[in-house]
N, C-alpha and C positions, 0 to 999 in steps of 0.2 A: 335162578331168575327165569323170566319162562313171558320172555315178546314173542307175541304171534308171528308176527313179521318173518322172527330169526330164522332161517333153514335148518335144516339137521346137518349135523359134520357128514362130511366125507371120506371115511377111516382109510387105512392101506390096507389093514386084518380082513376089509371087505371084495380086497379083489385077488386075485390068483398071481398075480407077479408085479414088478415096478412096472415094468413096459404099460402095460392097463390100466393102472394106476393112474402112470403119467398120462397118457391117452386119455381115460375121462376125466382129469383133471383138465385137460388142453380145452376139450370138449367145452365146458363150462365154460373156461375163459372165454374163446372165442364166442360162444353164444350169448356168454351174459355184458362180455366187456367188448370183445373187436367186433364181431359184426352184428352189433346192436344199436340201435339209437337210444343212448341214456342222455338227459340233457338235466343239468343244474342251473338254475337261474337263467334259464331259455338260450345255454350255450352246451354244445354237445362235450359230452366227454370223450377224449380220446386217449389214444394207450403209445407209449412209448414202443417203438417199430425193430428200432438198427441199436446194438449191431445187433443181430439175429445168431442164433446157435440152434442146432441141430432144427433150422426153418421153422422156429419156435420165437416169437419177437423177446425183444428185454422185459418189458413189461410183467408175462409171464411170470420169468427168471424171479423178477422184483417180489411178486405179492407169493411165490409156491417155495425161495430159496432164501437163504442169508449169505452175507460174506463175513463169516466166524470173523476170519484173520485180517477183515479191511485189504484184502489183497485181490479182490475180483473174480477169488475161485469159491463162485456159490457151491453150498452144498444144501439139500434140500431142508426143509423144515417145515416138520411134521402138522405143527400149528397152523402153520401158515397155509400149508396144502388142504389139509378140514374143514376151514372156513374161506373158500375162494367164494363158495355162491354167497360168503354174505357181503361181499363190496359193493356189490348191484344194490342189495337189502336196504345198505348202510345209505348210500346216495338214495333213493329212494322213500327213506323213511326220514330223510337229514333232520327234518320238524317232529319228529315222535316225541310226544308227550303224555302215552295210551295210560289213562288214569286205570286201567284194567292187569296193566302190567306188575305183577308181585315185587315189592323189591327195589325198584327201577325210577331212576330219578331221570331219566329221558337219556337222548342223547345232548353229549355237551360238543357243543359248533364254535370254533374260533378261527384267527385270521392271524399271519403272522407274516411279515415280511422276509422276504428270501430274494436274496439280490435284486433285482428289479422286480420282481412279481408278488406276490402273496398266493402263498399256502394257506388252503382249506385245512382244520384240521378234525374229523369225525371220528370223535369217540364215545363209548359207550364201554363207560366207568368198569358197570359191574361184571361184564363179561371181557375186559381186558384186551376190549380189542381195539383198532384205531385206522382211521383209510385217511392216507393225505393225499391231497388234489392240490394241482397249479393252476391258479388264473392267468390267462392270457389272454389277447386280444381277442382274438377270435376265437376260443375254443376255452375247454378245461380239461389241466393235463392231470390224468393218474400218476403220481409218484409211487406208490405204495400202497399196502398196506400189510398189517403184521398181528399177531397176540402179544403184548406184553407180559413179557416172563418174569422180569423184577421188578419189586416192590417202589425204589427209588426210582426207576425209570415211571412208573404209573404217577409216583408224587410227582414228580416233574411236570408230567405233561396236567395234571389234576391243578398243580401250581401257573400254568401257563393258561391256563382257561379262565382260572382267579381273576389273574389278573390282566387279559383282556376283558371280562365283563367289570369289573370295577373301572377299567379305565373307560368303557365304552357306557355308563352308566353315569360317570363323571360327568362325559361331555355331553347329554341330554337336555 
């Protein structure tokens, strides 16, 4: 598939150690996610702060690391680290529907309740990837974002887009 939009990865094979690595990955983040003004629906995006590890916030942690073991010891992930400039991309483009795009049935946008608030959820099918955002009162929180690596995980969330537009299509 081939969106103008997309950025190119960010490999590790391109830089001389982790430490550098990490460093222009941080880079990114903070220039494209913390001290930037990105706004959705004329509310700023903002990125989860505390706790903070190595003076690096969570949020980071969130979009460049996994927690395999559901036990809160991220370990990095390679995916996730390659594609950090496209979270900016993905918000940015939220409405892409580039008739010029090979392949590419847009990006799919739904809404999903999560304890008191609703989650944004941005995905784009063909490339596997996905950035969820919180609505809140005043602001819109980053929760993540990842590559989906299996197949039932992608029907899942391909399933949950369903059927928000059918339900949201209902009530028209």
């Amino acid at each position: 598939m081939e969106c103008k939009w997309l950025p190119e990865l960010i490999y590790y094979n391109d830089f001389d150690s982790c430490e550098e690595y990490k460093a222009a990955l941080y880079k990114i983040f903070c220039d494209d996610l913390k001290n930037s003004t990105l706004t959705l629906d004329g509310l700023k995006i903002q990125i989860r702060y505390h706790p903070k590890e190595n003076n690096m916030e969570e949020a980071f942690y969130h979009v460049t690391c996994q927690d395999y073991n559901k036990d809160k010891d991220r370990a990095p992930d390679f995916r996730r680290c390659e594609r950090i400039k496209w979270i900016r991309k993905f918000i940015e483009n939220i409405n892409c529907n580039e008739p010029d795009c090979e392949d590419c049935e847009g990006i799919k946008v739904w809404e999903e309740k999560y304890k008191s608030n609703k989650r944004i959820h941005i995905l784009l099918e063909e490339e596997r990837y996905i950035v969820v955002l919180e609505k809140r009162p005043k602001y819109i929180l980053l929760i993540t974002a990842f590559y989906i690596e299996h197949d039932h995980f992608l029907d899942k969330k391909i399933k949950q887009y369903n059927r928000y537009k059918a339900k949201n299509a209902s009530q028209r």
